[in-house]
N, C-alpha and C positions, 0 to 999 in steps of 0.2 A: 894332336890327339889321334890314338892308333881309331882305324876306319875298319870298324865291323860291318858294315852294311847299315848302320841302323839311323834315322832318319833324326833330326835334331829340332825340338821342336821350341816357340818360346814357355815361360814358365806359365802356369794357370795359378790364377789366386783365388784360393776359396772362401767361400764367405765367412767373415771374422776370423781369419788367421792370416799368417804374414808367413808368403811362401819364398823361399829363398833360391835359385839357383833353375837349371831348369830340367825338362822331363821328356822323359823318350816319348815319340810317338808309335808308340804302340804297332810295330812294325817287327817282322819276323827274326830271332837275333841270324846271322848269316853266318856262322864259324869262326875259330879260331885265325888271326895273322901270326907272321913270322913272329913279331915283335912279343906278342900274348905267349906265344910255345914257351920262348925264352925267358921270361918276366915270371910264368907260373910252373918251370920246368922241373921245380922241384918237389914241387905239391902234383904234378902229374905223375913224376916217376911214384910217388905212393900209391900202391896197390889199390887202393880203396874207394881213390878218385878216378886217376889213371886222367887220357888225354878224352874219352868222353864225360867222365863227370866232370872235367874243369868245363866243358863247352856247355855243360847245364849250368854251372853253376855263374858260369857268365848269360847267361838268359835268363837268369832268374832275378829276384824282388824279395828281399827283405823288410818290413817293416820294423822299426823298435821304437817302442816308445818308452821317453822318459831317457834323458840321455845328461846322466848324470854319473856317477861311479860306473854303474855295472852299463848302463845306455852307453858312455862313452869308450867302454872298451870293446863290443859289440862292435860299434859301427868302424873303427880302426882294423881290429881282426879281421871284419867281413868284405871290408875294401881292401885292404891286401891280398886277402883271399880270391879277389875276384869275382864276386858277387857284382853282377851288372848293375842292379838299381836300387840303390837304400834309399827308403824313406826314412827321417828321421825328428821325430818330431818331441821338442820339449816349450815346455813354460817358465822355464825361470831363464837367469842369468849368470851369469860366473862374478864366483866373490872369490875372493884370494883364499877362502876355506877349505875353496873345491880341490885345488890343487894338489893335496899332497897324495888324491884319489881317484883324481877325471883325469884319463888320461890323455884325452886333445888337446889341453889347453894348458894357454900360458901367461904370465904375468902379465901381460899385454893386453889378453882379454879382459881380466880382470877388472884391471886398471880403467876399460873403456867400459865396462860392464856388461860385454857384450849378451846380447841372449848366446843357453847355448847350442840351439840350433844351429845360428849362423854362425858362429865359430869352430864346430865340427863340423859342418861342411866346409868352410876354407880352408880346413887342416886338412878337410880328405883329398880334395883338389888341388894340393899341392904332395901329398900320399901317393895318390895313386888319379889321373887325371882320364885315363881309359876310360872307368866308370862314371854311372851319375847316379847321384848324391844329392839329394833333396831338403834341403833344411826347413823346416815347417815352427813359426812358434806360435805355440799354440796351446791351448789347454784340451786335451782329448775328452770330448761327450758326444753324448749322443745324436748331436745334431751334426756334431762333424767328423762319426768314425768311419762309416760309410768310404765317404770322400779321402778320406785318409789312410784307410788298410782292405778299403776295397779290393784291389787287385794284387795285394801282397800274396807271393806263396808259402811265407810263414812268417810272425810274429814273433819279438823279441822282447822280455818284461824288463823294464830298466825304472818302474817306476817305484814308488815311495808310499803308497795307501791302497787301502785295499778298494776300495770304492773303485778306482781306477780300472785294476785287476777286476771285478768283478764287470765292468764291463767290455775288457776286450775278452772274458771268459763267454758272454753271451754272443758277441758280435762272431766268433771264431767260432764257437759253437752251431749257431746258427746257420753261419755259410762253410760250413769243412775244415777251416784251417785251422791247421796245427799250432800251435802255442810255445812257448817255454817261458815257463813261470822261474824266477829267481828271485833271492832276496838275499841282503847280509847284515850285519851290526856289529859292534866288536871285535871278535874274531872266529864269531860264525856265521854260516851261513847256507841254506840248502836250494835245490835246483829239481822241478819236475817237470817234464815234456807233458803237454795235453794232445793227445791224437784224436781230434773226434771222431766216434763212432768204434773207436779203440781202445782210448783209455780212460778210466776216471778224469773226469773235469776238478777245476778248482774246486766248486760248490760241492762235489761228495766228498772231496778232501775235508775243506772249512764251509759250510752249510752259511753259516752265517760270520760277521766281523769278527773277530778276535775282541773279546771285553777288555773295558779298562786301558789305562795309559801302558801304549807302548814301547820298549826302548828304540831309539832312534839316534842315527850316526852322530846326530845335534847333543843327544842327552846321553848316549853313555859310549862316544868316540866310536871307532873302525880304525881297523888297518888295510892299508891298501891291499895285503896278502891275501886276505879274504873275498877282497872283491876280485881279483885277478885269478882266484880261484874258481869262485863261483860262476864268472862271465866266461872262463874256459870251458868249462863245461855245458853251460848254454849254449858257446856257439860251436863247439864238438857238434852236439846233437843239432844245430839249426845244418850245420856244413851235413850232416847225415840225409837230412831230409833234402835240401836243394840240389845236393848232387846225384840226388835221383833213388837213396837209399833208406827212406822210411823203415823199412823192415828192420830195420836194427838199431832204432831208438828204441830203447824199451822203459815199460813202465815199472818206475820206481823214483824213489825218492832219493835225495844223495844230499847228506848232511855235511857239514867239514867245521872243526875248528882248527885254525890253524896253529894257536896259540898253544895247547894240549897235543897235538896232533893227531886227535880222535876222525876216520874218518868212517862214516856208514854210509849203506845204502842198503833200502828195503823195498818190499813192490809195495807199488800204488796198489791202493784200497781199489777192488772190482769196482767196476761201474754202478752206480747206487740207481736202481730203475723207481725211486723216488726220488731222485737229486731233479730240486725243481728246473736244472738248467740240462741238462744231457737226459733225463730220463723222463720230463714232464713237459719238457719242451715250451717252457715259459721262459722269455726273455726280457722282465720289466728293468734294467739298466741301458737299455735301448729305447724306451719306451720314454724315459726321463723326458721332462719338458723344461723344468725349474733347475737353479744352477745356483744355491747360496752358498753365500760365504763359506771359506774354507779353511778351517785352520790349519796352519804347514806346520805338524808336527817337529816340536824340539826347536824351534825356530823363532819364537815368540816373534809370528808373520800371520797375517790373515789375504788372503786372494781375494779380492772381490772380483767378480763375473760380472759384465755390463750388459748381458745380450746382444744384440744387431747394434750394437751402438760404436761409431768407429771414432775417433779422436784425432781432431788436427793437433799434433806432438806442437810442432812452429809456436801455432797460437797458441797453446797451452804453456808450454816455456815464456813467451811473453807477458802472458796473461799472471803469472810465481816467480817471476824472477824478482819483484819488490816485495816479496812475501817471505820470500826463504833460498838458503840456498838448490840452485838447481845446474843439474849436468844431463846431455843430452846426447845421443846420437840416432841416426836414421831409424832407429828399433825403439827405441824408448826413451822418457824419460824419467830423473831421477829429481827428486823433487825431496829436500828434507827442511823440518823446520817444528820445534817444539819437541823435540824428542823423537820422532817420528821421521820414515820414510817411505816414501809411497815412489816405487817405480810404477810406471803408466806405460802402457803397450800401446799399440795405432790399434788396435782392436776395440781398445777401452775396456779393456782390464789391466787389475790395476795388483800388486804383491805389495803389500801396507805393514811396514816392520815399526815395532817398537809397541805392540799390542796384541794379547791373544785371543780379544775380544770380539768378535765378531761385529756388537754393535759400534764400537767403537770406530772399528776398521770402515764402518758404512758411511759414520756422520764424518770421517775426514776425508770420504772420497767424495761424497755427496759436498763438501765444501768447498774444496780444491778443485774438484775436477769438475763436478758437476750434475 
């Protein structure tokens, strides 16, 4: 591993989540090596970066969450790129669905189920080994975003519901940092930078959820085009900001179908000085305490959330294996039986497919698991 100076420390586990891999100690970065010149000497020779923004941009902390299509092209791009520390945190698993859209992964993970935190981080560590790369799984709330995108110097939206979004829109808000919101479906998809104190936040954009069902990768397909579009463009603007060049992300929105080839971009709506999150300075998505059932859109899957509640995996496999079939590895297990499958996390959460019911989802976790 090239020797930046920088101090190596073991991993920390936070409460209710399963942290993967481990974390700088928070120690000064000390400059580029020989080895780094060569390795990033082609992104330096670009004017834009040059050989000091690659040495910000190797001191610097991406966060992204939600590392599934648009999450898993983010954290590939930004580890190449040379971005010193990704955190990278998701909740679910790789099914053989993901693939033809995520781009870390491979039949392999699949096959094991792995979460895909810990499987984008082993891809990144075998990517690019210089850096550190964090894999967290976990489901992001308000009890553990803090701990989680605390010291990021920008945020990356890889996730799937707005609920999510609206809270790393208050936590970013809150503490300064910059954001970049994406989404796609089909074969569109748009991308806008959040600058606090500079640009319109989410909530002037969409004030409240979007009504009614919405299409989703599950219910009306994607193509990978679209998502390779839209996460380029995300991390354009993240490599703007970490290599020291904020001033030239600007606010606007930037649509794209690939399919048509339609593409626009128009400015962010001004700053709304009633938007209750940038202009009223109310943060209650931080303030959340309760954590129900979640239905995963397009998915016919429900989430259950166990609180503080952590699960011996071991025992639990022992405890279903005369009950139904079950498959397991050090991250979770899979547990199916009656139609039904409930993978269970060591956190004691639990992704309950074959149901969009929420109560449903509760009496079979409340059975099985406990």
């Amino acid at each position: 591993m090239a020797d930046r100076g920088v101090g190596r420390g073991p991993g920390v586990r936070p409460t209710n989540t399963l942290t993967i891999g481990r974390r700088l100690d928070n120690l000064p970065y000390m400059g580029m090596n020989a080895a780094e010149r060569e390795r990033y000497s082609r992104q330096i020779l670009f004017a834009g970066i040059g050989e000091a923004g690659q040495e910000t941009l190797l001191g610097s902390h991406a966060a992204i969450a939600g590392c599934g299509a648009l999450g898993s092209f983010h954290a590939a791009a930004l580890a190449r790129a040379g971005v010193g520390r990704l955190t990278i945190i998701d909740r679910d698993y790789v099914e053989a669905s993901n693939l033809h859209r995520q781009w870390l992964f491979e039949e392999a993970d699949a096959a094991e189920g792995l979460p895909k935190a810990v499987a984008a981080e082993r891809r990144i560590a075998r990517m690019n080994s210089s850096i550190e790369a964090r894999g967290v799984v976990a489901d992001l709330t308000a009890s553990n975003v803090q701990e989680l995108l605390g010291d990021a110097d920008t945020i990356l939206d890889g996730t799937d519901n707005f609920e999510t979004r609206y809270l790393i829109n208050d936590f970013a808000v809150s503490r300064g940092t910059p954001w970049i919101y994406g989404a796609a479906v089909g074969s569109y998809g748009l991308t806008m930078p959040v600058i606090p104190g500079r640009t319109a936040c989410l909530r002037c954009v969409y004030p409240d959820q979007p009504a009614g069902a919405q299409p989703t990768c599950e219910t009306a397909g994607v193509l990978n085009a679209v998502i390779s579009a839209v996460a380029s463009l995300q991390v354009a603007d993240a490599l703007k900001l970490l290599s020291g060049h904020a001033e030239l992300v600007r606010a606007r929105i930037t649509t794209i179908d690939v399919w048509s080839g339609d593409i626009r971009q128009v400015a962010a709506p001004e700053r709304d000085a009633e938007c209750p999150t940038c202009g009223l300075r109310q943060f209650p998505f931080l303030e959340a305490t309760e954590y129900p059932p979640v239905t995963l859109c397009g998915r016919n899957a429900v989430q259950i959330r166990a609180g503080a509640r952590a699960v011996d995996l071991a025992e639990l496999r022992r405890r279903l294996e005369p009950l139904g079939e079950t498959r397991a590895n050090e991250y979770a297990l899979r547990f199916t039986t009656g139609g039904y499958e409930l993978t269970v996390f060591g956190d004691g959460r639990a992704i309950v497919k074959g149901t969009s019911d929420p109560g449903v989802a509760r009496s079979l976790y409340a059975r099985y698991v406990g």
